[in-house]
N, C-alpha and C positions, 0 to 999 in steps of 0.2 A: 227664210232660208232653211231646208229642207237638208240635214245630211246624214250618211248613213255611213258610220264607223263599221269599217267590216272587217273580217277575220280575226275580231278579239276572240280572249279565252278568258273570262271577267273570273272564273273559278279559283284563276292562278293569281296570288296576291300580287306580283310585278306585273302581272297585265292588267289586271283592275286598277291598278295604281297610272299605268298609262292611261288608261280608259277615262280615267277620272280626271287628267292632267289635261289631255286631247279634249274631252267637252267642255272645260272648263276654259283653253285656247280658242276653242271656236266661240266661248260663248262672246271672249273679249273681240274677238273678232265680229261678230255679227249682230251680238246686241240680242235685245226681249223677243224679236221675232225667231229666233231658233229654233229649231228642233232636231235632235239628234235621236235616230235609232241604232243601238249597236248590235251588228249582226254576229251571235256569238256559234260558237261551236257545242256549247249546251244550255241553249236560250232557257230553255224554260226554269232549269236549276239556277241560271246565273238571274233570273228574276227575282227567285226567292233570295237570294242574299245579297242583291243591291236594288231593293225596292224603288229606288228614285230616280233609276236608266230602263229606257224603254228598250227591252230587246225582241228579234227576230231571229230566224234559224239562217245558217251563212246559207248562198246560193247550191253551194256542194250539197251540206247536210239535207236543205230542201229538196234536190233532186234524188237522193241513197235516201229518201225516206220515201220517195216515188216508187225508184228503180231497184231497191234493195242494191248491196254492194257485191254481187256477181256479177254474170254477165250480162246484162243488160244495161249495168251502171255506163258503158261507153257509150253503147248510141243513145241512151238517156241523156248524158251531159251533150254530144251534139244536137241532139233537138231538144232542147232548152235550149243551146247557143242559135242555131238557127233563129229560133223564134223570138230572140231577144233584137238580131238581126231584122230578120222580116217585120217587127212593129207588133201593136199590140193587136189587129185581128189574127194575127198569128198565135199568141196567147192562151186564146180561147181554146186550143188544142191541148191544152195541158193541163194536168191534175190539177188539183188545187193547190197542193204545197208550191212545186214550181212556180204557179202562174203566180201565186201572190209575194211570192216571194221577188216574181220579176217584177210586180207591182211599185213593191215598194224601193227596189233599185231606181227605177221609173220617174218615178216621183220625188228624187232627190234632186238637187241641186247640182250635188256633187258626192260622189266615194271616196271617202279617206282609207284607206289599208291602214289598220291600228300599228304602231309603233311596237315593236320586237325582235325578236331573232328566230324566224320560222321560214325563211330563206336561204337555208344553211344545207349543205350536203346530206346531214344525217338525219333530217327532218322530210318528210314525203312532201312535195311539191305541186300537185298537181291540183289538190283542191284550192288553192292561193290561184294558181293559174289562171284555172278554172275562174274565179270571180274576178281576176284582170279581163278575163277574154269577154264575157260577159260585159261586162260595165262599160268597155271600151265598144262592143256590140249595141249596147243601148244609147251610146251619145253621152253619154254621163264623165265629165274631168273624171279621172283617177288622180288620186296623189295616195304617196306610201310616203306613211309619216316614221320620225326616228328609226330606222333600222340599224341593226348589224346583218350583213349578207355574206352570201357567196364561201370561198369560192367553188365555181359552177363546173363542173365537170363532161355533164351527159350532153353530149351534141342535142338530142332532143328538147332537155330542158333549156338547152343554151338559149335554142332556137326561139323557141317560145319565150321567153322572160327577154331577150332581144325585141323581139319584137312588138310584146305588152310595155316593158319599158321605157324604149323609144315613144312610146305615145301616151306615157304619161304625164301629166303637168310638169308637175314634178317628183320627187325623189329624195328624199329627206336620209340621210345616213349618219351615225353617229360618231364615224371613225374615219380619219383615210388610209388605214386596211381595207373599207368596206369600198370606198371611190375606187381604189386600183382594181377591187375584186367585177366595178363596174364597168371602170374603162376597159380591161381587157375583153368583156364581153359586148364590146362596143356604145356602151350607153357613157354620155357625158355628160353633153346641153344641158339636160336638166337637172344635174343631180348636185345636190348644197350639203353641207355639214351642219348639226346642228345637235344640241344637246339631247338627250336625252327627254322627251317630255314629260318626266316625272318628278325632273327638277325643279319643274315650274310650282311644287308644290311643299317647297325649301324654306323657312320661316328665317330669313335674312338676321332675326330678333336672336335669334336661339344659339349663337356660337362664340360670340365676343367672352362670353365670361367662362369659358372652360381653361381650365390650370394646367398649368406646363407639365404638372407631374401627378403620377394617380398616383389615389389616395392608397394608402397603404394595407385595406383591406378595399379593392374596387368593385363594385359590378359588372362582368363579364357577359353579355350575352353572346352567342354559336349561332349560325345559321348554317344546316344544313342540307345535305340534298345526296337523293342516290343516284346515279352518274351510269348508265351503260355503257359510255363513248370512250373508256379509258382507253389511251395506245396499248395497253397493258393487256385490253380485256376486261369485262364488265367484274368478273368476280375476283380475280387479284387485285385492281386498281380499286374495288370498293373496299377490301380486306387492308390494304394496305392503308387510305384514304380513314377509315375507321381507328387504326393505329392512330395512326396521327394526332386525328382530332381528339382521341380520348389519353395519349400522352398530355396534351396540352390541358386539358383540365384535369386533370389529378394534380398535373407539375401546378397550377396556379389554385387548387382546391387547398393543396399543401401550405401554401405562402398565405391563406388567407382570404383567399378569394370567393366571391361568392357567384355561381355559376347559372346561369337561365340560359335553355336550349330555347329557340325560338325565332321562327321564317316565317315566309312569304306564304309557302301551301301548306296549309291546313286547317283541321278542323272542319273541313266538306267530304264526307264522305264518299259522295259523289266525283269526285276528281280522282284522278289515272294515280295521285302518286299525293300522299302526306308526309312532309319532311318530319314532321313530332316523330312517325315510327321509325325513321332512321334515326333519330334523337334518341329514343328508347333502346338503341341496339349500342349505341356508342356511349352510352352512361351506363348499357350495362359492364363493359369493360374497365370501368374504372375500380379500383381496389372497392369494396363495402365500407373499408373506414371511412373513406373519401364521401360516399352518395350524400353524407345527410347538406352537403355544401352547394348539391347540383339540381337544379330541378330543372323538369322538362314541361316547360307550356302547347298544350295541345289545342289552344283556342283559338278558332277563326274569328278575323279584326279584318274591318274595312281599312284602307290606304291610311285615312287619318289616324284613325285607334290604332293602327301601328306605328305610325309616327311616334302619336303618344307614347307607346310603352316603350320604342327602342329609346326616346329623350332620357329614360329615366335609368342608362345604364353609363359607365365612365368611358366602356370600349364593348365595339362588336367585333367579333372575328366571322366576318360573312364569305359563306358560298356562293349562295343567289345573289347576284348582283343587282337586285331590286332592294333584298335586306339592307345592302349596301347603300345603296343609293339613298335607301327611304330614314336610315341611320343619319347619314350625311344632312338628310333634310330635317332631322329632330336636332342638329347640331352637333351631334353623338361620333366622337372617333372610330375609323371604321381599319381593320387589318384585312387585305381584301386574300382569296384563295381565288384563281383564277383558274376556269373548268374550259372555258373559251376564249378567243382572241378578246372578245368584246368586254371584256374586267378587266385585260392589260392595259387596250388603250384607254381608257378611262383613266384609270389611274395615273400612267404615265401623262396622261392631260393634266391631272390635280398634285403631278410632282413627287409622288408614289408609287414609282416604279420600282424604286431598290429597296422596295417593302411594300413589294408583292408576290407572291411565290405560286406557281402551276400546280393545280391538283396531279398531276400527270405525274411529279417527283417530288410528293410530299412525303416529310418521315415527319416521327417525332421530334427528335433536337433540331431539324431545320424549321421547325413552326414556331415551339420554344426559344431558338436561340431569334426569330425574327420579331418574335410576341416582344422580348427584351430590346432589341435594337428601336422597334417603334416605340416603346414606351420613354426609353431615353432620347426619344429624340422628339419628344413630343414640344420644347420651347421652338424647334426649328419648322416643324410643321405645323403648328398656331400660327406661326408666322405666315403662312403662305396658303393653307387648304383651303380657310373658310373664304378666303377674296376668290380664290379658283373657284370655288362651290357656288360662288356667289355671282361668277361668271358664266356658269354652265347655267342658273338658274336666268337669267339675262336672256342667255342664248335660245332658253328654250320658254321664254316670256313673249321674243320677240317676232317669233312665228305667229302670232296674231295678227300682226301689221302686215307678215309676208302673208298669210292666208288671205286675208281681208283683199288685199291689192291684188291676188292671183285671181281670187274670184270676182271681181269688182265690187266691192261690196266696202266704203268707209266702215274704220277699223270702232268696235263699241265706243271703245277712251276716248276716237275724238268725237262721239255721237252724245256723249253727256253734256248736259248744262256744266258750267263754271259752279266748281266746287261740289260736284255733288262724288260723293265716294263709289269706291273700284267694286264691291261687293260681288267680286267675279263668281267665286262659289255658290254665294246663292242665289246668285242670278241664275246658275246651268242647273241648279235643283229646283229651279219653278220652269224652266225649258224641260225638263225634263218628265214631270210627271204627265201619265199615259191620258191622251183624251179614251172619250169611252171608244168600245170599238166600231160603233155605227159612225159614229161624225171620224172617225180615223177612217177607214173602209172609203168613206162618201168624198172625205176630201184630196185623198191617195186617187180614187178614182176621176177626179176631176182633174188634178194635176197633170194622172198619165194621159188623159186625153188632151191635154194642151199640147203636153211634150210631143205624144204622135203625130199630130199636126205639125209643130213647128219643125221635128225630126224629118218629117215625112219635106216639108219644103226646103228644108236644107242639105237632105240626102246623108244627114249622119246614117254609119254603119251602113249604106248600100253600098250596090255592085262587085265594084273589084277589092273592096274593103271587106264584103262581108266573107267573100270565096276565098283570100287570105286566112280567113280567120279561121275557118270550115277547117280550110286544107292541114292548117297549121296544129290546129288541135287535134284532130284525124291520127297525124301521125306519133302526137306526142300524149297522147291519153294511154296509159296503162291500164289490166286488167288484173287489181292487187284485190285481195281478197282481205276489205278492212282497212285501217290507219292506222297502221304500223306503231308508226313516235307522233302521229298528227299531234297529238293532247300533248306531247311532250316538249313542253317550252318553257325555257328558262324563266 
């Protein structure tokens, strides 16, 4: 079973943390025969820091490394679509980035759309598209796993994402904000609720023994993030946003506390945005008597090694809602600051709603006076978070069985011998590492010739299906100069 996780950003530690949730679901699902490639938005960098996932350049980046991202980037992406369309001697017409890049779509079994929030108004849309219009051009299932979406605005996008999502398997959503944002835009049949897949990497072990009350000098870790999207405006909402957060550590520097800055991005150089330098800007606010209580960690950690380090803290006060999330999976109490729809509903799923507060109208005393309210009410939320946490991880475990049955394929668990153990992870870390690139190349090549054949006798993506698809992206390709917020995801 051949699959190709596409549109990750493995740089962004919440999306490597999906990335690494997603392979490790398809592995329970499909067993030793696996292979996953994950088409990232900067493959070659997100190679060097997770050595043991094979990645590719997404379909987009393969064509703007063609067409360059002027103008030629339009009729660039239609002839890649074309030719994904007309089959692989069509192909043959195209540079090499493109061609191999539709190779390896080709050659899949199936496309997964990686799990996130890049489906959102203030994020550019069109290279997502673009790999819908494509894939569903090649005969290839789509499925878009855990999102947060919408809502959709631009008649053009509408149209398009209408009409990629209708023909996708399915639709995986993390919230029903995110269902209404679908129904409205006509997509229903296929779209399911489901946790987040990062949960699926929750140590079920790691939360029974946490104490009703912290300790009286506790470990605090901050996750934070710099935000252009304020209703306010990017530079009051982050000025005021930086108040905030660095009231609340002085106030709890003051009591005793000991304070570690530390997220999801950083420590890659290479990536659009490091929260450690926003860390650095918000400790520098803190009075100098206060610093020697705070420090700020700059080091990039794979999903697990941050597990590990958030374990070892009493409470996080998270931005990123992967920090969040991935805190929840070390066992670790989490105070969420909610920048998006997608941290409300969450939380309001785990019962934490009236202790969660909007970046949008954060002060000091309202972060302060909530830091105290969840602290005191920590016997009542023992009681109830980690079985919710423990349900989300469930939820997003049992997408295995729904993948398996979607794509025909018996689910791993029930393909083992009696008694033999789950060893999910390292099962997807021996799926994972790269064959060399002659026997990859040789067997990519052999595959798309099956598929062209078998495409070719069943008329996937001909006729009235492929002229749909021409017309449709014709009219909704823009001529933007770069990607704007592309890298920019939560």
């Amino acid at each position: 079973m051949k699959i190709v996780v596409s549109n990750t950003a493995a740089l962004n530690g919440g999306d490597a943390a999906i990335l690494y949730a997603t392979v490790d679901t398809l592995s329970r699902a499909f067993g030793d025969a696996l292979e996953v490639t994950a088409a990232d938005m900067q493959a070659e960098v997100a190679a060097r820091y997770h050595p043991g996932l094979r990645f590719c350049p997404t379909l987009y980046d393969a064509t703007v490394a063609w067409a360059g991202r002027g103008r030629a980037r339009k009729p660039a992406m239609l002839l890649v679509l074309a030719a994904a369309a007309l089959g692989p001697f069509a192909w043959r017409l195209l540079p090499r980035a493109p061609r191999r890049a539709l190779e390896v779509y080709a050659a899949a079994d199936a496309v997964v759309s990686a799990g996130g929030t890049y489906l959102v108004p203030h994020y550019e849309l069109m290279p997502k598209l673009f790999d819908f219009l494509v894939t569903l051009a090649l005969g290839r299932p789509l499925i878009l796993f855990t999102q947060s979406l919408g809502p959709f605005y631009d008649v053009r996008q509408r149209r398009l994402l209408r009409f990629s999502l209708r023909r996708a398997r399915l639709v995986l959503v993390r919230d029903e904000r995110s269902v209404g944002h679908l129904r409205a835009l006509g997509v229903a049949a296929n779209v399911r609720v489901a946790a987040d897949a990062a949960f699926a990497l929750a140590d079920p072990a790691r939360a029974p023994d946490r104490p009703d009350r912290l300790p009286r000098a506790p470990k605090v870790a901050i996750s934070v993030r710099d935000w252009p999207h304020f209703r306010a405006g990017a530079e009051s909402g982050m000025a005021r946003y930086r108040a905030a957060i660095a009231a609340l550590a002085a106030e709890l520097a003051r009591r005793g506390a000991t304070i570690t800055f530390v997220s999801t991005c950083q420590g890659i150089p290479d990536y659009w945005t490091d929260d450690s330098a926003e860390a650095e800007r918000i400790a520098a606010l803190v009075p100098d008597e206060l610093r020697a209580r705070i420090a700020v960690d700059r080091d990039f950690r794979t999903p697990a090694r941050l597990i590990e380090r958030l374990a070892g803290f009493d409470l996080v006060v998270a931005t990123r809602m992967h920090a969040a999330i991935l805190a929840l999976c070390a066992g670790t109490h989490v105070l969420p600051i909610a920048y998006e729809f997608k941290t409300r509903q969450l939380f309001a799923r785990l019962g934490l709603d009236d202790l969660t507060l909007d970046a949008d109208t954060l002060t000091g005393d309202s972060l302060i006076a909530i830091f105290d309210r969840y602290a005191a009410a920590l016997p009542r939320i023992n009681a109830t978070l980690w079985s919710a946490v423990g349900r989300e991880r469930q939820s997003a475990l049992a997408l295995a069985t729904v993948l398996a049955e979607l794509l025909g394929r018996r689910s791993a668990r029930d393909q083992r011998k009696p008694g033999e153990q789950d060893g999910g992870a390292g099962r997807a870390n021996r799926h994972r590492a790269p064959e060399s690139a002659q026997r990859e190349r040789e067997a990519d090549a052999d595959h798309v010739q099956e598929r062209g054949r078998d495409d070719e006798a069943r008329g996937i993506a001909g006729g009235r299906g492929r002229l749909r698809q021409l017309e449709a992206v014709g009219m909704a390709v823009e001529d933007r100069e770069g990607r704007d917020d592309d890298h920019r995801r939560p």
